[in-house]
Every structure is written in C-alpha cells, then in structure tokens.
N, C-alpha and C positions, 0 to 999 in steps of 0.2 A: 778690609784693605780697599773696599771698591769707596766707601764712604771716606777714605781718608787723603786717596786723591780726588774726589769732587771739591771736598774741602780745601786743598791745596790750591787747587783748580783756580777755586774764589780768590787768592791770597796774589799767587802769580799772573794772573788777568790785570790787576790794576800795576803791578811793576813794569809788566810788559809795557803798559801804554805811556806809564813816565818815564821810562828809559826810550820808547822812540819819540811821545811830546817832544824829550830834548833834543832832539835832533833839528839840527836848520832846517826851515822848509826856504825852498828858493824858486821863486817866481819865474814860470818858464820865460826866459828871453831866445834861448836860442832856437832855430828852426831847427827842423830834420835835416840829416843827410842821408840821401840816395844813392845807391851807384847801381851800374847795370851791369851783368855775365851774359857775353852770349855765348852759345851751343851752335858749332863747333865755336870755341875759342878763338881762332886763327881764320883766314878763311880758308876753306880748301879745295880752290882752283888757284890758275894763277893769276899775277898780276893785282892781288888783291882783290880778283873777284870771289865769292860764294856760288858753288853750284849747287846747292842745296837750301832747303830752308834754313832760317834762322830763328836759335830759339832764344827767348829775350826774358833771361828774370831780372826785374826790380826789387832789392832788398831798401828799406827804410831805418833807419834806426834815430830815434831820439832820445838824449838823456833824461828827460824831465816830465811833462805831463802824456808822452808817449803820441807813436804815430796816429792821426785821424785820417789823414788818406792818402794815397797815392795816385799820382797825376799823370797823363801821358796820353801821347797821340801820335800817331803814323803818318810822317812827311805833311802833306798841308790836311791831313783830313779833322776829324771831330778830338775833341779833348776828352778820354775815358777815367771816368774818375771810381778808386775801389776803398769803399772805405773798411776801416779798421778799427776794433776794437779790443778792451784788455791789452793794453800798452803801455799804462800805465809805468814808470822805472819806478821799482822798489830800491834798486841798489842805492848805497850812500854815494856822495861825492862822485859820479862814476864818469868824469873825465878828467878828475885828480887835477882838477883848480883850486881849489880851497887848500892853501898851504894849514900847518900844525908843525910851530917849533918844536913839540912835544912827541914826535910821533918818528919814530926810526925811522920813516921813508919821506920823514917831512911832508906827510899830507894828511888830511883831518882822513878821520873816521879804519883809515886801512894801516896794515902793520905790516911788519916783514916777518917771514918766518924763521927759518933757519940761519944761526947768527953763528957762522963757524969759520973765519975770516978767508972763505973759500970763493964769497962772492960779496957785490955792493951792489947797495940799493938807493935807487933816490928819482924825485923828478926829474925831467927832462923836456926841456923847450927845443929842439933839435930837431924831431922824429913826432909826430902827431895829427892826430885827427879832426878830434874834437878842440874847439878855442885854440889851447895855445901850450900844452901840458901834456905828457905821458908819463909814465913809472920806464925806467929800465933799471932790468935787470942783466950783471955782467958777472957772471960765474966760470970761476976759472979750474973748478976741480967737480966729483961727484958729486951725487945725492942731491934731493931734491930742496931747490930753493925757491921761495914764494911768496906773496904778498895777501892779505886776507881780511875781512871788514866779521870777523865773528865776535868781536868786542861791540859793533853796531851790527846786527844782522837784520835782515828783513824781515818782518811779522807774516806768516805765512800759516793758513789752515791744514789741520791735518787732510790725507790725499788731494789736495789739491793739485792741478795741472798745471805746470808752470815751466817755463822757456829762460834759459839762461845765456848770455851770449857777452863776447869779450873779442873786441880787435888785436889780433898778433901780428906783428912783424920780427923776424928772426934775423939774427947773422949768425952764420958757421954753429950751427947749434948741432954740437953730435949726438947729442939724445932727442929727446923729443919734447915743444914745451905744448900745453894746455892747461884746461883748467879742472878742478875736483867741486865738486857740490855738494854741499854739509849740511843735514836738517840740522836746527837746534830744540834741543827739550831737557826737562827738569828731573831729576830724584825726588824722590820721597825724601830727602834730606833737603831739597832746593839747593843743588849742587846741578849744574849745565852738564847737560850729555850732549857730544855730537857724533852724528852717525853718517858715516857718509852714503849717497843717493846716486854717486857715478862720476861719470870723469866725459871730458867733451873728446871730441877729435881732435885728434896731434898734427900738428907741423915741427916739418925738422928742416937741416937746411938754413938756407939763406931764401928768405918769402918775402914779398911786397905785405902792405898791410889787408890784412884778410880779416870778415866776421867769423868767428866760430860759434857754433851755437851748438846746443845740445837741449833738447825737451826733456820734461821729470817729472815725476810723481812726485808729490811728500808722502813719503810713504809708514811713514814714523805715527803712530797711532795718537801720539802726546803732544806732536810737533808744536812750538809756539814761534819757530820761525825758520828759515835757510839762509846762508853764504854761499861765497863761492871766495875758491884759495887758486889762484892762479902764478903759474911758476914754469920752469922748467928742469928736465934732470939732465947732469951731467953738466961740461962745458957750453959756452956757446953767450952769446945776448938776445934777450926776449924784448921787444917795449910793448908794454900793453896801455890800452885806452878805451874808452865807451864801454865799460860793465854798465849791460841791464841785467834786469828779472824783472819776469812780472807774470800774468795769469792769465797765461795763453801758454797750447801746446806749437804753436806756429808763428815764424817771424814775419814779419812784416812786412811780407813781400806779394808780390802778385806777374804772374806768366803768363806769355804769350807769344806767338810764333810769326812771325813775317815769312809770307813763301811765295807770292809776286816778285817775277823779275825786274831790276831796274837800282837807280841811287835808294837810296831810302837815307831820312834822318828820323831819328826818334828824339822827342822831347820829353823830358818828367820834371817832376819836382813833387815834392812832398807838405803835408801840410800837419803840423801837430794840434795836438790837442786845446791848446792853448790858442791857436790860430794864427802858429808862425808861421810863416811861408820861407821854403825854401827859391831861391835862386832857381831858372831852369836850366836846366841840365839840358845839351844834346851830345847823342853818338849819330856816327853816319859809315854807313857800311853798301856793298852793292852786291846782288846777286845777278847770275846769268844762268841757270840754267837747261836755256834751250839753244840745242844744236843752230848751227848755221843750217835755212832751210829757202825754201821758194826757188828750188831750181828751175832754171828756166832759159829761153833764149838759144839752147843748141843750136850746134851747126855743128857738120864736118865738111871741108871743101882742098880740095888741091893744090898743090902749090902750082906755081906757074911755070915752074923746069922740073917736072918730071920726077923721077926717073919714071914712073909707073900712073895708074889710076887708080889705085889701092892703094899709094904712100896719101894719107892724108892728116892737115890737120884739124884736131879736135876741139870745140870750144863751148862755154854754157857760161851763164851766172846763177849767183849763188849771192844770198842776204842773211844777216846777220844784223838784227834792229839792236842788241842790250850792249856787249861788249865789244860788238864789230869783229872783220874778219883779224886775223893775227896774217904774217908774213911769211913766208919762210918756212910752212907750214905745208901747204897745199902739195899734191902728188897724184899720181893715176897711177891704172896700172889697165892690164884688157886682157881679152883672152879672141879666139881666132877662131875660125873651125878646125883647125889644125890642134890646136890645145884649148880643150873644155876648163879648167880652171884657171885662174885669173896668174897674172905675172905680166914679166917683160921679156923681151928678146934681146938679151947681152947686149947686140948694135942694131937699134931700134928701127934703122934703116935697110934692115936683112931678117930675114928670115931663114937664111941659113946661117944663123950666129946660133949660139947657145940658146935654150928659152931655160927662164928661170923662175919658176914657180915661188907664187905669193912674193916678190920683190914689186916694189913700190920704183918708180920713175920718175925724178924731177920734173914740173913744166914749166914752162917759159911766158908765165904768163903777164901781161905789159903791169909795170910796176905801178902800187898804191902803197899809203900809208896804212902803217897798223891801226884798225880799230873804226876800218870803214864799211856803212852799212852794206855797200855792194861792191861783190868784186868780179870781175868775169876771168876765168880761169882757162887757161890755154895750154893744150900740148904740143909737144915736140913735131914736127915732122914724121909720122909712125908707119911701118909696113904692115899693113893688115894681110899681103899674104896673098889675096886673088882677089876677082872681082865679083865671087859667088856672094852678092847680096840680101837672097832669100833663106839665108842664114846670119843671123843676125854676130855682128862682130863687136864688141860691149866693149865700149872703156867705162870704168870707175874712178870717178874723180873722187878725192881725198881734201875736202875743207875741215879746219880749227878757227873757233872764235878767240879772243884775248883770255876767254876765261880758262877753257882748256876742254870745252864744251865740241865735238865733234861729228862729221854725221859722212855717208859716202854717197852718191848716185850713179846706179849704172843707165849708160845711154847705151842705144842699138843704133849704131849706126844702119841707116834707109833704112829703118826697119819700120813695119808696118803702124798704123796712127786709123783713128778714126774719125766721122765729123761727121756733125748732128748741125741742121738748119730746121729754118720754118719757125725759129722764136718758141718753138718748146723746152718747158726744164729740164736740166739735166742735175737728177739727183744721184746720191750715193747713201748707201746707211754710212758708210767708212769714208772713207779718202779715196781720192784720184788720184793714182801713183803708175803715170805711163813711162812705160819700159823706152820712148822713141818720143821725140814734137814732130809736128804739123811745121811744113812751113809755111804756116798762116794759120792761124785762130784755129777753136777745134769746132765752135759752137757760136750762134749769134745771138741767144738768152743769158739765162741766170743758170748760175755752178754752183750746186748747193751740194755740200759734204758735211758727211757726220763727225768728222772730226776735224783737228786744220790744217790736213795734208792734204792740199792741189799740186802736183809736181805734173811741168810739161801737158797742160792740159789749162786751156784759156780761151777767153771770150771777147768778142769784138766789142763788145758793149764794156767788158770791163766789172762785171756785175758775178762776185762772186760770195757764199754765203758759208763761212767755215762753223765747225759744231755746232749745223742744226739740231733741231728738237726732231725734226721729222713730222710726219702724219702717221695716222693709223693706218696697218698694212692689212686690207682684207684678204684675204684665204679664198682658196678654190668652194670648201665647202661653205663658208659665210656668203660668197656670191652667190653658190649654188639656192640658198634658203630666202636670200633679197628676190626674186624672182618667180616667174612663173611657172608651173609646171611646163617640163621641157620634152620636147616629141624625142624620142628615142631612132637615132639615123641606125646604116649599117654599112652598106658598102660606098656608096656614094655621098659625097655633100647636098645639099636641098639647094635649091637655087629661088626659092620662096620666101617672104618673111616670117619672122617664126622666134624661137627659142629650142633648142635644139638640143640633145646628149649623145656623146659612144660612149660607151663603158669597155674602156678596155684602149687599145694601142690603137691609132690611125696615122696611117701616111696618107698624105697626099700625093700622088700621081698621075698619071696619065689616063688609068682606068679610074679613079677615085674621083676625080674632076670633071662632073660632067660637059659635055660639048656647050659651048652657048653662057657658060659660068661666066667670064671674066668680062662678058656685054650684057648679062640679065639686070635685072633692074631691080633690090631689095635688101633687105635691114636685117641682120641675125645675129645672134650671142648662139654661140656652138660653146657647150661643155664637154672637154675632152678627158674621160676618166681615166686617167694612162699618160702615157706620153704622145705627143703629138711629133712626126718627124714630113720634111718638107722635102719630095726628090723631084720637084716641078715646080717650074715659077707660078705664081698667083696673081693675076692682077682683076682689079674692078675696073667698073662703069665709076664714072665723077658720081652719079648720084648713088651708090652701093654703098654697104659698109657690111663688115663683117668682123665679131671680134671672139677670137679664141681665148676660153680660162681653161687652164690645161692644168692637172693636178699633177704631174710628172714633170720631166723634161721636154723641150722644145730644140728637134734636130735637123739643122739643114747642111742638104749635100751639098759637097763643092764644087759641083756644076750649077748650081742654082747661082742668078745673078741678082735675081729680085724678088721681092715679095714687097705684097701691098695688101697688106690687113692691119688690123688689131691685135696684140699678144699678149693674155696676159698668162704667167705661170708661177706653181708653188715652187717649181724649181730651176733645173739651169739650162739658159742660152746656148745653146751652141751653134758657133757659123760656118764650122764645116767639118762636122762629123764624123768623116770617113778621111780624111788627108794622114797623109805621111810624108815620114821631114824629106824634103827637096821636091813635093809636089808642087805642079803650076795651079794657081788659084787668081782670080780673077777680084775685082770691086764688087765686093754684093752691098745692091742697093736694097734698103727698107725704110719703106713708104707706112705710115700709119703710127701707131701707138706702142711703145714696147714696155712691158714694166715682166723683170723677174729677180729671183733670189739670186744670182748669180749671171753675168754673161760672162760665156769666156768666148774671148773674137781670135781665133784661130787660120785667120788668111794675112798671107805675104804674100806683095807683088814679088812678081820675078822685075831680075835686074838691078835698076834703081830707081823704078818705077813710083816706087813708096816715098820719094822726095819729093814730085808734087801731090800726087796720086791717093785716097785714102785706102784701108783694106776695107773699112764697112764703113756703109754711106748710110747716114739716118738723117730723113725730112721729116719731122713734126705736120701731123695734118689735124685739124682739127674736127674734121667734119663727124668722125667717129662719135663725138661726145654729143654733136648735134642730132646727128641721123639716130642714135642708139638707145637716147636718152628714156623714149618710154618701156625699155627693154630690161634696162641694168640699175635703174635710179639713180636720183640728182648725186646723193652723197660717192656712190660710185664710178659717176662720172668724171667729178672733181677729184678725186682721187687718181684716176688714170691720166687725167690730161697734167697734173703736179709730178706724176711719177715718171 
C-alpha cells in the first residue's frame, strides 16, 4: 500500500503543476492597501480627546506578489520601516477582476455554491475594495450559500503554516457570513478528497468592510493543496473582496502604542513585493491625559464692605498645556474649624445656614474661553466662620480640562509657608506639594523635584528642575566609615576640633551646652547614634562649624527660635516636637545645612501673621562645606551643599 501511493505520488506531482501552469500569472501592478485600528476605537475623554494611550495596528494586504513592508512614522519624527515576508497570494483572481462568461458568478477561477433559487450571485462594481469588483451575495432564505476557487485551488505542502484572510462587508445578515478552509488531496483511485481545516471568524449584522483572517495548518498528511469557500447562512447580503493565502501563520501587520500627550498624525503606506508603492495614508488623533496642574498664584483678601474679616474671597490659577481648561466646570467647596470635612454652608455668607457636607459650590470666576492654557479661578464671597487663623480654614478648588482630565487643590488659607535663602538648593526626592503660598517667592536658587509636582512653592530666579535623577543619598553608617575614627562625648558637646560620637539619644540643653560654646572658635562632625533633640538654641562663632549625622530623628522644641548648624539625618525633621493644636509657636530660624529623609514643619503663626511671615526660615550657608571639608570628604561635601 505504502509503495502504491509513492507511485501515485510520481503521477499526480506533474498534473498538479499543469493544472496550476495554466493558470494566469499577472504581473503585480497594483500596490498594497493599509488601513489602521486604533485601541480604544473611539476616543474616551471628551471632545474627542484620548485620555489614555493609544494602540495603533497597521494591517497590509496585497493581492499579488504580497506585502514587503510597512511604512510609518509619528507626527514629524523618523520613518519606521518593518519588513515582511511569506506574503506571497496564492489565491486565484482574488479581487474578482477577471470576468469568465463561463462561470455562474461571472468571474474566472471561483464558482458559486449552493444553487437553490434562494439566493444570487454575481459581480459587483457598487461596494469594493480592491480595483473596482467584489462578488455579492443576496440570499433570501436558509442554508448556507457560497462562493469557492476548489476547481483552481492553491498548491500547498502537507503541515504547512498558512494564513487565510477575505474582506466582508454585510447588510442585515441574520445568521452569520465567514469563510471555511478546505485541504485538497487525492484517493488511491485519483479521485479529489476535500477535508475541511476550520472555519474563520463571523460577522453578522450590518459591518463596514472588515479583514478576516484565520491561521492553519495543512494538516492533511497527502495534502497537494487548499481553498477557501466563502458565504454566509441564512438571510442577509455579504460582498466579499481581497481573498489571499499564503505561508505565513500572521498577517501583515505591525503595532505600536502612542502614549505622549498632544495632536499626533500618523503616516503609513505600504510597499509590495513587486515594489509597488502605496499612496500615504494619514490618521490624526489627540491625547490628554494629564490633569490640569501648576497651581499657583493664591490669595485670599476681603472684600471692601464687610460684613466680617473672616467673609473672604478666594483665588489661585491653575494650567492646563494639551487640551486647556474647559468652562463651566470649575467648583470649591472648604471646610472651617467648625466642620472637619469638606462641603458648603447652604448661604455661603452665614454660618448659621445649614452646612452641607461633600456639596461642591459654584465660583464666580472672571470669564475665558474653553481650551485655555491658564485660568485663575475665583470664589464666591465665603464665611469662614471666625478669625482663629492658626487653624488652618482649606478651600478646595475643583478644575477640568476639555478632555475630561481633572485634578483638585486644597489651599490654607494664612496658613503657615516656608522660605529658604542664601542661593542654596532646594531638593525633593518627590514633589513640592504646599498646603498654603508665600506671598512672595519661597526660595532664591534652583527647585529640584523628583517628580513634576511643584504646587505653590517658587523661585525668584525662576529656575525649577522637575523628575530629577537625583544624587546618591549617603547613610549615617556610610558617613560614619568615610571618616576618622571618632572620640566617643557623654554628657557635654566638645568645643574643640575633632570628630566626635554619642551612642545613644542626646538633647541639647542648657546643662549639655557648655558655657563659652556658641563664641569658641572650631570645626567638628558629631555622630549622633540615636536621635538628636534641640530644647535650646544654638548658635556659632562666623568662623565655627559644626555638623550633626544623626542616625534617628532630629527634634526641636517649640520654644526654640533658632539654630545654626549643620544637620544631617537617616530620618525625620521635626520643628516642633511637643506642640498641640491651638498652640503659640513663633518663626524658627535655621542657619547652616539641612538634608533629611523627611521634614515635617509643624509651626503656625498665630493670627494672620503667616501672610507675610514665614513658620520656618532657612538661610543656606556655605561655610560648612568649607570649614568641614578635611573632616567629611570632598564627595560628601558636595553632597550636602546639593541636598
């Protein structure tokens, strides 16, 4: 048996190849067509913007010597080219140009199936893709009816990996149309078997012109080639156009994401095999997905009739660079010491109205157009209720961009602000996100943050550096090991130069400070193994320095008004330790170098004293990194004077 199909084998090899010989070959003229999907389809913000990425496939398809590449580039930048191969069309006639008087659907090579005067079949100049030609099909009753090339079928090896794919467009189709995949192979008698290999993905309905595709095995062990029978069941009209196959399990396509905000156009075009060139193609789409941000500019001020010094109103701006701010949008809402979470008070000019928790309040802010980069937004007239200032009274302002992109900021009204002179940096691993502005600049250097939120916090110079990289952050114990062995204190500070350790907690105080400290004349790096806490100011000699690396926390009382040192720590800041809410706390000034993993600045002026007033005063000094240098080394010197 096994020698009687190798024999046959020899017999049907040469008919194979005169029955495809005769088939037309036709010189590729036409170029590919492309088209693009994007992910989401629609966009989904409003106004036609995108608040998300967008995912971008290019599909390719050529009838003839098959895709070689696909072309395309991003708004004005480089032109990305992906090439492609096994694209080769095996299908016959497969945009149904070549008419055949001879052939029920009047077109060479393909036939119609099912002849049960239920449905018609024929070319169609109307409805098309490819040239100028589709098939439709208009069936008016059940069962499936179809169109099929298995009198010409494609020459195809057994298992081979091969992609089948057909344009549909439907009207009112109640069942479903696609297409079936046929191996062809031979009997022992050379009688044609066909088996079928699958069926593609259905559309029903009424559809725009769409590719379907389906990948396949030959999985037929004899196979000497495949079709494909395209149709649909039940009622409904199908037009089909552009049948390939060829020997690839993947179509001719290639992906890629756009996720920068802004217009974007995409350009493509395709090139076959042959070295057609397609026409370029563009789409053009716009994304926005970053909130309205850069608050800034606050104010709250009085009106000039009264009733109170507590009715005031509220004001900020707010920027929005992609799709600008939208109208009709904007709102606040606050909260009072009187009520801890946010809302309005029913008549916003009383506080003895109802308050109404989580409601949003119109503002009155002076009119712009929709879709401008900046907008300053303005409230109402508001009764904040008394004039306890040292409790911070919050409105939260409410901006939307066009896209539908939104973001909120609370202000403190007079609530406490900080500010750093003398031209040293001011860095963040994170963002600068102050609860209250300065009414005037916070800082007269560089604003360097790790990410690119600066809110209410700015520089005279104007000099700000958002998602830094940073520097390397050294550790209590890395400083400790850059160094020289260090004299071990106990009760007292040394007032000598030196390099210095406590192991364990130290305050500074009254008895811990010796007389004569703050006029001695000398250079020291103190390593504090514990926490270091401040209940007494500190100050030097001009020519003195002194710098604390503290592997704890760093705590000062809220009677302290100043210190003037060095500070560095593993862990957090605190500027006033022991305070409880409605206590009086004063400006604390700090003089020298500060670097830690956290500050938290815990003073409020009384009053409204914190309008011009700051709660912590930081002057950059540089002398530290001078006087200290043969103490701490170069690399961590540089380090502290950046931090």
């Amino acid at each position: 048996m096994n020698l009687r199909k190798t024999a046959l084998a020899v017999i049907v090899l040469p008919l194979l190849f005169i029955l495809v010989s005769q088939q037309p070959v036709f010189a590729s003229k036409v170029p590919p067509y492309t088209t693009l999907t994007k992910t989401p389809a629609i966009p989904n913000g409003l106004a036609d913007w995108y608040i998300t990425p967008v995912n971008i496939v290019l599909a390719a398809t050529d009838l003839d010597s098959g895709v070689g590449s696909i072309n395309y580039k991003i708004d004005s930048g480089s032109w990305i080219t992906v090439t492609k191969s096994d694209t080769l069309n095996l299908a016959p006639n497969p945009s149904f140009e070549i008419a055949s008087s001879g052939s029920s659907i009047n077109t060479l090579y393909w036939e119609a199936g099912l002849q049960d005067g239920l449905a018609t079949y024929g070319r169609n100049t109307l409805n098309y893709v490819f040239d100028s030609t589709s098939i439709k099909i208009n069936s008016a009753g059940a069962g499936w009816h179809s169109i099929n090339h298995a009198v010409s079928y494609s020459a195809a090896n057994p298992l081979s990996n091969m992609l089948a794919e057909v344009w549909l467009k439907t009207e009112s189709v109640l069942g479903n149309a696609y297409f079936k995949i046929f191996a062809v192979s031979k009997d022992i008698n050379d009688n044609f078997v066909y088996t079928e290999l699958g069926q593609s993905p259905t559309v029903n309905g009424t559809t725009a012109w769409a590719k379907i595709s389906e990948p396949f095995v030959v999985s037929v062990a004899d196979a000497i080639g495949v079709y494909i029978e395209v149709g649909l069941e039940g009622a409904g009209i199908v037009y089909m156009d552009g049948a390939t196959i060829n020997n690839s399990l993947k179509s001719a396509d290639t992906t890629f994401t756009v996720s920068t905000d802004g217009n974007h156009i995409i350009s493509y075009y395709s090139v076959d095999r042959s070295g057609n060139i397609e026409p370029v193609q563009t789409a053009s789409f716009k994304i926005d997905q970053t909130p309205p941000t850069n608050w800034r500019n606050s104010n709250a001020y009085r009106g000039v009739f009264g009733p109170s010094d507590h009715h005031l109103y509220v004001t900020t701006m707010v920027d929005d660079t992609t799709s600008g701010i939208s109208t009709l949008t904007d709102k606040f809402q606050y909260h009072t010491d009187r009520n801890p979470e946010f809302g309005s008070f029913a008549d916003l000019m009383s506080c003895a109205s109802a308050w109404q928790p989580n409601t949003w309040a119109p503002l009155i802010s002076p009119p712009f157009l929709p879709g401008v980069v900046t907008a300053t937004l303005l409230s109402p007239k508001t009764d904040f209720c008394d004039s306890n200032w040292k409790i911070c009274k919050t409105v939260r302002f409410y901006a939307e961009d066009l896209a539908g992109n939104s973001s909120t900021k609370d202000l403190c009204i007079n609530g406490p602000w900080i500010k750093l002179r003398g031209g040293g940096l001011v860095g963040s691993r994170l963002g600068i996100d102050m609860l209250s502005e300065s009414s005037d600049n916070n800082t007269d250097s560089v604003i360097e943050a790790g990410n690119s939120e600066v809110n209410f916090f700015t520089s005279t110079k104007g000099w700000v550096v958002k998602n830094n990289t940073g520097i390397k952050d050294y550790t209590y114990l890395e400083l400790l090991e850059s160094t020289r062995t260090p004299i071990e204190i106990f009760n007292t500070l040394p007032t000598t130069d030196g390099v210095y350790i406590k192991n364990g907690d130290f305050t500074i105080s009254a008895t811990s400070l010796p007389n004569g400290y703050g006029t001695s004349t000398f250079k020291q790096v103190v390593f504090i193994n514990g926490n270091l806490r401040f209940d007494k100011e500190i100050t030097l000699a001009p020519s003195s320095a002194v710098l604390f690396i503290v592997s704890g926390d760093v705590e000062i009382r809220k009677t302290v008004s100043e210190i003037n040192c060095a500070i560095h720590t593993d862990g957090t800041f605190y500027t006033a330790y022991d305070t409880d809410e409605g206590d009086q706390t004063g400006t604390l000034k700090l003089r020298g170098v500060f670097v830690a993993n956290k500050f938290i600045f815990q003073r409020t002026l009384q009053g409204t004293d914190n309008v011009e007033d700051p709660s912590e005063d930081f002057t950059y000094e540089p002398r530290y990194g001078n006087l200290l240098r043969e103490y701490i080394g170069i690399n961590a010197v540089r380090w502290l004077l950046t931090e």
